[in-house]
N, C-alpha and C positions, 0 to 999 in steps of 0.2 A: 441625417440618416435616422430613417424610423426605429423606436425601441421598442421591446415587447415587455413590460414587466408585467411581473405573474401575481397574482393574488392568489386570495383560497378556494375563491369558485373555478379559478383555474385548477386548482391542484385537486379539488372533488370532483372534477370533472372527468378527471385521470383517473381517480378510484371509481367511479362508477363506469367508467369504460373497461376497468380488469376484473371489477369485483362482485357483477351479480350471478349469483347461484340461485336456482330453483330446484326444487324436490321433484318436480317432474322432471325437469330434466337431468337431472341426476341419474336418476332410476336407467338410464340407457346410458350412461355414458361410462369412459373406461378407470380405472381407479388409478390414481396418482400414483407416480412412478416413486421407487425407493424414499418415502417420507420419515423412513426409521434407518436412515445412515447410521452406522456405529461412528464415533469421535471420540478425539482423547483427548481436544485441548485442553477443555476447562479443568478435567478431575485427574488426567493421564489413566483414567479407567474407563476402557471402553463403554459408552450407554449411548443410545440413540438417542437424536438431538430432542426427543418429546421430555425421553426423562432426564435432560441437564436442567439443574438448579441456576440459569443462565441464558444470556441472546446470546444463539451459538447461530449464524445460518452455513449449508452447505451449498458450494456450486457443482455441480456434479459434472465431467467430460464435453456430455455434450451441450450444455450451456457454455464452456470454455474453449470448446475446440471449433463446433459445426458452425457455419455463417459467420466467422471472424477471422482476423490476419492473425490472429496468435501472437501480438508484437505487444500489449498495453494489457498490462492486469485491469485497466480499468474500462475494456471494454466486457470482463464477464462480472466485474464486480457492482457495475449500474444496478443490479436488483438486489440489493442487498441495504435493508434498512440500517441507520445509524452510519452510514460510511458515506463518505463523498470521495470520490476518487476521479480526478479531474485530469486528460489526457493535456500539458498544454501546449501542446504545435514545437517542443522544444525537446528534443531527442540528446539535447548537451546537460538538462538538468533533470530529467527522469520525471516519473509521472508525483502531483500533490495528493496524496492520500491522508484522509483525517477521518478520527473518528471519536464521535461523541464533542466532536469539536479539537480533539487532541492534533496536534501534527499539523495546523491549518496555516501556522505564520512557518513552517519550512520552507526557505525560498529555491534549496535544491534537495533532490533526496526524500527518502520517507523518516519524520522521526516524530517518538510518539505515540509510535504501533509497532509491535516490534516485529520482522517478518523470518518466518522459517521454510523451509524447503528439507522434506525429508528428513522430519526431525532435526536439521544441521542448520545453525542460526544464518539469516542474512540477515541481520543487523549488527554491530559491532560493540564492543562494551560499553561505548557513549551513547548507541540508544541508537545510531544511524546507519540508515539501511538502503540498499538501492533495491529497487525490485524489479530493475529492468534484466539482474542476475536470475530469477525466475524463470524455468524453459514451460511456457505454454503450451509448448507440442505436442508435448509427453503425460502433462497434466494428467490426473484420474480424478481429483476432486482439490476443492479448496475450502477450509475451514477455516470462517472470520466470528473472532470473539472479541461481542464488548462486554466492557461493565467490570462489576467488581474480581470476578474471576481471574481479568488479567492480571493480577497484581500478584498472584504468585508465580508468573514469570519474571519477576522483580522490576529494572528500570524502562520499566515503560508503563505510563497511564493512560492510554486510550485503547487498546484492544491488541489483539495477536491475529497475525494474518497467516496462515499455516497451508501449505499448498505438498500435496500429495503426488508423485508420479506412478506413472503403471508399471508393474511385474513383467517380469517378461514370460509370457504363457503361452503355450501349445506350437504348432508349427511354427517354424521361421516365414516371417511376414516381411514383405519389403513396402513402404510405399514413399509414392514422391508426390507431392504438392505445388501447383502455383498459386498465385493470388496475384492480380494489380488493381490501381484503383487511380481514383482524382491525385490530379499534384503528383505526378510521377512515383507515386505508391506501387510495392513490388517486393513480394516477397519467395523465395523458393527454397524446400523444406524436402532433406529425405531422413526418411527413418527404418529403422532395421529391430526388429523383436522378434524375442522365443523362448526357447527351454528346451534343452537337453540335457536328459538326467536330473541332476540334484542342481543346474547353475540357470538360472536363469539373463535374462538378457536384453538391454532395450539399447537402443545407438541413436542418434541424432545430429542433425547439423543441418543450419540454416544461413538464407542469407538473407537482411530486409534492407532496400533503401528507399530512400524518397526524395525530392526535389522542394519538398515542405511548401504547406499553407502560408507559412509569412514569410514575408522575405527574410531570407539570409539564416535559413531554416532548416538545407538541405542534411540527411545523414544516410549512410552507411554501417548496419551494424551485424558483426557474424557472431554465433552461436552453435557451440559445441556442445553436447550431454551423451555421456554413459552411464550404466547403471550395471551394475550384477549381484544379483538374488542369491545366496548363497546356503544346503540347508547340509554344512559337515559332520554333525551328529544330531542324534532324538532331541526334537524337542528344542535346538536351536535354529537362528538364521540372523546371516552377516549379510547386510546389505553396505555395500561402496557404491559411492555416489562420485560424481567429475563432472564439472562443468568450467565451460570457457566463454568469457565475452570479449568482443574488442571492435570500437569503435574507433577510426581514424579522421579525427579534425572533421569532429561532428559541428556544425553548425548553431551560435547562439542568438535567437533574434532579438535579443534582450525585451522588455516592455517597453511599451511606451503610455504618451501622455494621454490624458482624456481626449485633449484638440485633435491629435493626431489619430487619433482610435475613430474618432469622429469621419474624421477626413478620410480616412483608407485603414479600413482596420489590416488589412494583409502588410501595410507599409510598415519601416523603420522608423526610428525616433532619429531626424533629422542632427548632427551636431554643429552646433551652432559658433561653435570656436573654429570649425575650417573653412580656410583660405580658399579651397578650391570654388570651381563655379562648375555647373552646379555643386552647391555643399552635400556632401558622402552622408550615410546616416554613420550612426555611431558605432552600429555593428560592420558596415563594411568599411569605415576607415583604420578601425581596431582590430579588422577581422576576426570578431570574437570566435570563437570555437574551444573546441574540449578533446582530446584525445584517452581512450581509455583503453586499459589492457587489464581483465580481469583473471582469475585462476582458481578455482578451490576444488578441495578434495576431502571428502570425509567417509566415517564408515558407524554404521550401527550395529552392534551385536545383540540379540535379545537371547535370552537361553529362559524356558519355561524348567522348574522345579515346583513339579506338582502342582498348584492352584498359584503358588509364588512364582516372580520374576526377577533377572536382573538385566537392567541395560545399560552397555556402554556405549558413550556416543564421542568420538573424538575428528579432530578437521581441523586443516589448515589451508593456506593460500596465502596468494600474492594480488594486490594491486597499485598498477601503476596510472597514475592519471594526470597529464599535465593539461594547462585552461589558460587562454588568453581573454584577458579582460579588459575592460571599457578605460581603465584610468586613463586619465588624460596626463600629460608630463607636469602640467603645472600641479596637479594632485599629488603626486608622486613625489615633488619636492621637498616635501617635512623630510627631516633625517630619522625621523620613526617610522617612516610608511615601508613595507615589507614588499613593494613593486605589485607589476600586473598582467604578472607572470605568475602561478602556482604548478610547482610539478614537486610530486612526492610520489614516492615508491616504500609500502604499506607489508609490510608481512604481519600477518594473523594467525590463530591457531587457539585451538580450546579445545575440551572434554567436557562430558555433562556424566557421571554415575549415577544411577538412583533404582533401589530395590523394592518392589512391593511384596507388601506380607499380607497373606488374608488368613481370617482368625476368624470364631465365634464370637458374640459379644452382647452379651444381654438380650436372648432372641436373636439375634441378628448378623448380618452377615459385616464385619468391619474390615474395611481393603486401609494399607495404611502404606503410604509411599516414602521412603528418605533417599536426598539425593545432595551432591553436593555438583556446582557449574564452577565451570573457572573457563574465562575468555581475556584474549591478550593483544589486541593491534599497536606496533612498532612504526613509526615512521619516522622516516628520515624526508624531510621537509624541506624545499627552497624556494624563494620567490626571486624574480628578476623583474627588471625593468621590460617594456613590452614596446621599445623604443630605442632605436639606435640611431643617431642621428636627430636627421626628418623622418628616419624610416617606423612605422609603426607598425606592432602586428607581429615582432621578432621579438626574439628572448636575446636583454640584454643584459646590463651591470650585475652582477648581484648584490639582492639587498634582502637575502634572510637566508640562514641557515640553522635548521634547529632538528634535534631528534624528539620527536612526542610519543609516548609512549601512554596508550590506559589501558585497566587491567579491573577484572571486575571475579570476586568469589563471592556466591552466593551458598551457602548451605539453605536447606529448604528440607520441610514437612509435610505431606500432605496426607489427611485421612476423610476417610466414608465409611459412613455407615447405614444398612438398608435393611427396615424391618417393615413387612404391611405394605400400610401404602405412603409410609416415612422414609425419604433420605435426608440424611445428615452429614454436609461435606464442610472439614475446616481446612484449612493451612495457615503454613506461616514460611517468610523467607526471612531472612538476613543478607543485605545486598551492600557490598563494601565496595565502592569504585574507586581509584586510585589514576590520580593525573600526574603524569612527569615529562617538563618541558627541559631540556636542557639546549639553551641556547647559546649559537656558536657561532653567532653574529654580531659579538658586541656594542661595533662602533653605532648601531641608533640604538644602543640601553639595552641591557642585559633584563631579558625576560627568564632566566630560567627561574624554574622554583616546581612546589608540590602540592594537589589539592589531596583531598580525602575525602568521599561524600558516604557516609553509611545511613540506611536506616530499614527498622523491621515493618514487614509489608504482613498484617494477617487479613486474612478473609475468612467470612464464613456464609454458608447458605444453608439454604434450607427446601425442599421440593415433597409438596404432598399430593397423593393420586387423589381427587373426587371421586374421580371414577375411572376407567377405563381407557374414557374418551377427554377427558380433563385434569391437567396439571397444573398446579397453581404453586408458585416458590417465591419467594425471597432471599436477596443478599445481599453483603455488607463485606466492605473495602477500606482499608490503607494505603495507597499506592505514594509511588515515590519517582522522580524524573530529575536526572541531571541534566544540568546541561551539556549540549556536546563539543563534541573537541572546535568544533569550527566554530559555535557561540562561545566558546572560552578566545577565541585568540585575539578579538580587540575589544579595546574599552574607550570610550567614548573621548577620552582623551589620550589616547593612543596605548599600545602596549598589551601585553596578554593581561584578560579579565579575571585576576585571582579572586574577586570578593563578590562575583556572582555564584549564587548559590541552586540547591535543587528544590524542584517545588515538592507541596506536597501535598495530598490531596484524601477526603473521604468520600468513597462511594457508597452511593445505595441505589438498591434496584428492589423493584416485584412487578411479576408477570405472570400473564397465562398462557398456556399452548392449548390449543382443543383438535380433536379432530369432530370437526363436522360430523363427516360418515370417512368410507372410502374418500369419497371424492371431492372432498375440502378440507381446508387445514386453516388456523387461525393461528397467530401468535402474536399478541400485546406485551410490551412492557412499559412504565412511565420507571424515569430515575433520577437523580440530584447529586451533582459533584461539586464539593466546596474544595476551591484548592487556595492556597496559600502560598506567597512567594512564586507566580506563576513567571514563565521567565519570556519576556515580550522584546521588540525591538525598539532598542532606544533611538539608533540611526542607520540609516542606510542609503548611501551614494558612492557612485562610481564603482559597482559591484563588492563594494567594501561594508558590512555589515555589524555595527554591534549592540550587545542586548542589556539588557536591566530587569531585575525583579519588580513584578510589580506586585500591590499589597494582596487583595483578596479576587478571585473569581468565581461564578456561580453557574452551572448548568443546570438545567433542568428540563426535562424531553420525556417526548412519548415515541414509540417506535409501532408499527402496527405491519404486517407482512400476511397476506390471507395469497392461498392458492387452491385453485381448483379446476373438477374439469367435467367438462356438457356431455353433451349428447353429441354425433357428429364428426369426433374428433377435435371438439374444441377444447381451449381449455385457459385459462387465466393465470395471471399472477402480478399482483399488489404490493409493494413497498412505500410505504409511508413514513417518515422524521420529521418532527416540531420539536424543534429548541431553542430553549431561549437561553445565549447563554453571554453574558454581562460580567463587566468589572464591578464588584460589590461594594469597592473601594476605592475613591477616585485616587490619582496617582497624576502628579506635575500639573500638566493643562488638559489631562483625561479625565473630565465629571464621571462618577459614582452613577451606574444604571448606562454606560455607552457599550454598544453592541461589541464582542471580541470580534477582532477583521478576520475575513478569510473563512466566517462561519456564517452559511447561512439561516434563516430561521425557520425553513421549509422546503422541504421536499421530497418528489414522489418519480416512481415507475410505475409505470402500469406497461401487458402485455397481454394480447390477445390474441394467438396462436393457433393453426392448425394443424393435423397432421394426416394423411389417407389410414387406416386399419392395416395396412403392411408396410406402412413406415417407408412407405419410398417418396413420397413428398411431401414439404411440408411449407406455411409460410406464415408470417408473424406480424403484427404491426406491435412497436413499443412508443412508449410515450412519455417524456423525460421533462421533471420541471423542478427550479428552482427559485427560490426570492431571492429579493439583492443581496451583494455580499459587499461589507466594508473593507474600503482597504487599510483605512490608519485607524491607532486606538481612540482618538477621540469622535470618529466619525463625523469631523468636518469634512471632509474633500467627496469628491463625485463616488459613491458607490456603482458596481457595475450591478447593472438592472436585472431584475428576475427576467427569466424564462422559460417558453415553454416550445419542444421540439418534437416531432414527429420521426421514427427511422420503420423502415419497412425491408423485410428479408423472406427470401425464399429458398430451397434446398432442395434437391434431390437426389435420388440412392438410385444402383442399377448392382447387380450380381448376376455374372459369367462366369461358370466352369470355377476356378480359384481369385477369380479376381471379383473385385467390387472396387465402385466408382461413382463420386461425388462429384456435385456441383452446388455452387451456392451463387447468389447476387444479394445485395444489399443497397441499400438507397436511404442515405442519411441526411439529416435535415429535410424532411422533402418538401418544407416552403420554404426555406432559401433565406430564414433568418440569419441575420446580422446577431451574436451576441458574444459577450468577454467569458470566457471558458474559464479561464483563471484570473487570481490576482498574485502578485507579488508584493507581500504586506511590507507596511512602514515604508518605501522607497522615499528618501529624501528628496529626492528629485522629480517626486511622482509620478515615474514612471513605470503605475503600477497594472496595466492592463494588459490581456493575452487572448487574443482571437481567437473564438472558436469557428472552423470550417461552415461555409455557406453549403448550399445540395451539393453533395459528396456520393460517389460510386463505388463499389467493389466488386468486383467479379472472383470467385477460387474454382478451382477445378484439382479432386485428386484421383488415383490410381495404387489400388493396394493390391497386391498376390502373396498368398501363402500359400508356400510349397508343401 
């Protein structure tokens, strides 16, 4: 099977198909749409993304919503410099999202980056987050921050992924949605928004499934979201938030080998221990899969006093998730092994306070935040055997019983100050995580006991105007990352990991934002993270997992993102990442200077789009490339190859009396490469590769009335 690896004349090849701008043609053409978005990540003080001291980008609705299924945050997050976010064909372990290299060896889940939704956290106080809780539908913008900034959202060191939904405004609007596509892809979406009086209103629910890219793939998943805008006196407003997910015996194709990736990338990893004839791959004799049952519920208060604020943010929920796994019986046989079988049932719940004072201050205007977080997930934990008999694929014997409980208070500081063409933003957190396993299984060894991980996170930046049209800033990080509950529970020689520790890391960044004119935009950063104690996989087989500190690691990277737009209706947009990011310090049989797996050392989007002057049609070519990614620390074994892909979309608008009505098509891959979308780092067994789809179709079509 042919491979396409990407070099750099590949990858400039990308920038110069999204990124030339002329002056002549400038002069006719229309000015970039909202470039000065208000956000709050970095500073919790509204400023547009020109004037944050920070890589802040935003994705605005219709990059989120128009020409996509609305199912994979990673299909609006592709243009976004410094993040990889990699769909992989497996709906039982959620999308790998990494950033600045952070989150890149998670083998399920997002962790890393921490993800919020409505100000209300979707990551849990060990740093793990699913983002398939996330409703697309509803979306109104998403705000992804790397770099030093994230640190004063405390345990996470690669960035914060903050996604916004809409208000519910003016007439009640109904509309309903389909989508299908390649591989039994299918999704249908009705939603309901408005405002009467003081309450506002948005309703949601969905259904997506698929028949899945690799074998033994297929999934099912429904989606529930309300929202209500609430404004009961001057000056305040309570926003409640409710979302539901729930997948039923979602399908796992697990990875497999280089040979077999070779031989049929869509295929299974053959298991080589059955009897039968032909021999079952490993997913359908284990019939792996995942069943999830999600629930949360949260509310925001803000109340404005005068130029001051105060906000309350509190939420809780339920999840339930059981997963059948690959072990074999004879794995299973140590009297330490916890089976392969996981089912736990998760209640959560937290508050976030924190009041901003603004004041005068030497000339200037100083906004000054204090707040204190407190987050708490419970669970009540079993594993079973995944084997009764000969029969496999069933929940059998028990062989783990335990309650894990973590809990995380953060108090935190945050100030700005803004004089001229000077800002000056510091903080600081104090982030105290608390592990308690009590276990209630004794007969393979009493695991219970208590971690404690503290440490203070300050940041500081600094952002100066040149001019106008030019911002140039600097900043500076402490961060901090525990590990989470799931790389706490084995250790290489069996049993929960009490003496793995959290990493820790210093950031630095500086960058420039410009605006060209109206009709271009420019933003650079290069930055360097030394972290210390970074916590890698030690081993991993038979979906069983466990990790080790390792000594020092090094990043270092430049980010580059230009947009702009022509004459015609045209218009561009560029995302660029190089980093190089290495173990500084060799560690067992990993030599000093070997690539971290699961990060690659480049890549790029580019997008060249059109649209008619009344916005009823429009259509886009994008262009997606990466270098190879390692899969093990020491980068012996086969990396999966760079690439470089082609997707092409088109849309159209129509408006009737009260109604309006879309359609879209898409066409991905459109040469029909073969290449590994993901990896699944350390796999002892090395089966660490994950198909990405060959020419892939989409078709959507919706229908809106507001009465």
């Amino acid at each position: 099977m042919q491979q396409y690896p990407v070099r750099w004349n590949a990858i400039a090849a990308l920038v110069a198909l999204g990124g030339t701008v002329t002056v002549t043609q400038a002069e006719e053409a229309v000015p970039l749409p909202a470039a000065d978005v208000v956000v709050v990540s970095a500073t919790r003080i509204g400023h547009t993304v020109f004037d944050m001291p920070a890589s802040i980008d935003v994705i605005d609705a219709t990059r989120i919503q128009q020409s996509q299924q609305r199912v994979n945050a990673s299909e609006a997050l592709a243009a976004v410099p410094g993040l990889v976010a990699q769909n992989r064909q497996n709906y039982a372990q959620d999308l790998q999202i990494s950033s600045r290299g952070f989150g890149a060896r998670s083998t399920f889940g997002v962790r890393g980056v921490r993800l919020i939704a409505d100000g209300i956290p979707a990551s849990m106080p060990d740093g793990q987050g699913q983002a398939a809780t996330l409703n697309l539908d509803m979306a109104e913008r998403i705000e992804v921050l790397r770099g030093p900034f994230s640190a004063i959202y405390g345990n996470h060191s690669g960035g914060v992924i903050q996604l916004f939904t809409r208000d519910g405004e003016g007439a009640p609007t109904i509309e309903a949605s389909y989508s299908a596509g390649s591989y039994g892809s299918r999704k249908a979406d009705i939603n309901a928004q408005g405002k009467q009086g003081d309450v506002g209103y948005v309703l949601d629910a969905s259904r997506f499934e698929t028949d899945g890219y690799r074998a033994h793939s297929a999934a099912t998943r429904d989606q529930a979201f309300a929202k209500l805008t609430l404004t009961p006196m001057q000056d305040a407003k309570l926003t409640i938030v409710a979302n539901g997910l729930r997948q039923k015996d979602t399908q796992d194709p697990l990875g497999v080998t280089w040979a077999t990736y070779q031989r049929d990338p869509r295929a299974g990893e053959t298991d080589a221990t059955d009897t039968q004839t032909p021999r079952r791959t490993l997913a359908d004799r284990y019939d792996t899969r995942k069943s999830i049952d999600h629930q949360q519920i949260g509310a925001n208060w803000e109340q404005q006093f005068g130029d001051d604020r105060l906000r309350v943010m509190v939420y809780g929920g339920n999840r339930q998730v059981i997963q059948y796994q690959s072990f074999s019986r004879a794995f299973q046989a140590p009297a330490t092994h916890s089976g392969g079988v996981i089912d736990f049932d998760r209640d959560f719940y937290g508050a976030d306070v924190n009041w901003t004072h603004v004041s005068q201050l030497a000339g200037g205007k100083l906004s000054t935040t204090f707040g204190l977080e407190y987050g708490r997930s419970d669970d009540d934990r079993k594993g079973y055997e995944n084997f009764i008999g000969t029969q496999f694929g069933v929940k059998g014997a028990l062989r783990r019983d335990e309650r894990d409980v973590v809990s995380n208070l953060d108090p935190y500081l945050q100030a700005e100050w803004q004089s001229g063409a000077w800002m000056l933003s510091a903080g600081v957190r104090r982030s105290t995580v608390k592990v308690s396993v009590d276990d209630r299984f004794v007969s393979n060894g009493n695991d219970s006991g208590n971690l404690e991980f503290s440490h203070t996170t300050p940041v500081l930046g600094v952002l100066y105007r040149v001019s106008p049209k030019v911002n140039v800033y600097a900043s500076a990080a402490r961060g901090f990352e525990t590990p989470t509950l799931n790389e706490l529970f084995y250790a290489s020689a069996g049993g929960f990991n009490f003496n793995l520790k959290p990493a820790e890391s210093t950031h630095l960044e500086t960058g420039i934002k410009t605006r060209l004119d109206e009709r271009a935009r420019l933003n650079a950063a290069i930055f360097q993270v030394r972290t210390s104690d970074e916590v890698v996989v030690d081993s991993s087989g038979g979906g069983r997992t466990s990790y080790r500190n390792a000594s020092k690691t090094l990043r270092r990277g430049l980010e580059v993102s230009l947009e702009s737009s022509w004459r015609y209706g045209l218009s561009t947009r560029v995302a660029l990442t190089a980093l190089r990011a290495t173990y500084d310090q060799g560690f067992g049989a990993v030599p000093q200077g070997s690539r971290l797996p699961g990060v690659p050392k480049a890549n790029a989007y580019a997008e060249l789009a059109w649209k008619d002057s009344a916005d009823r049609f429009g259509a886009a070519l994008e262009g997606i490339a990466t270098s190879k990614i390692y899969a093990d620390d020491a980068n012996a074994d086969q990396a999966a190859p760079g690439y470089g892909i082609l997707n092409a979309r088109m849309n159209a608008s129509q408006q009737w009396n009260g109604w309006r009505f879309r359609q879209f098509a898409r066409l991905n891959n459109l040469l029909g490469k073969n290449y590994v979308g993901s990896v699944i780092v350390g796999d002892t067994n090395k089966r660490y590769y994950e198909a990405a789809p060959q020419r892939n179709w989409l078709l959507g079509v919706s229908a809106a009335y507001q009465f």
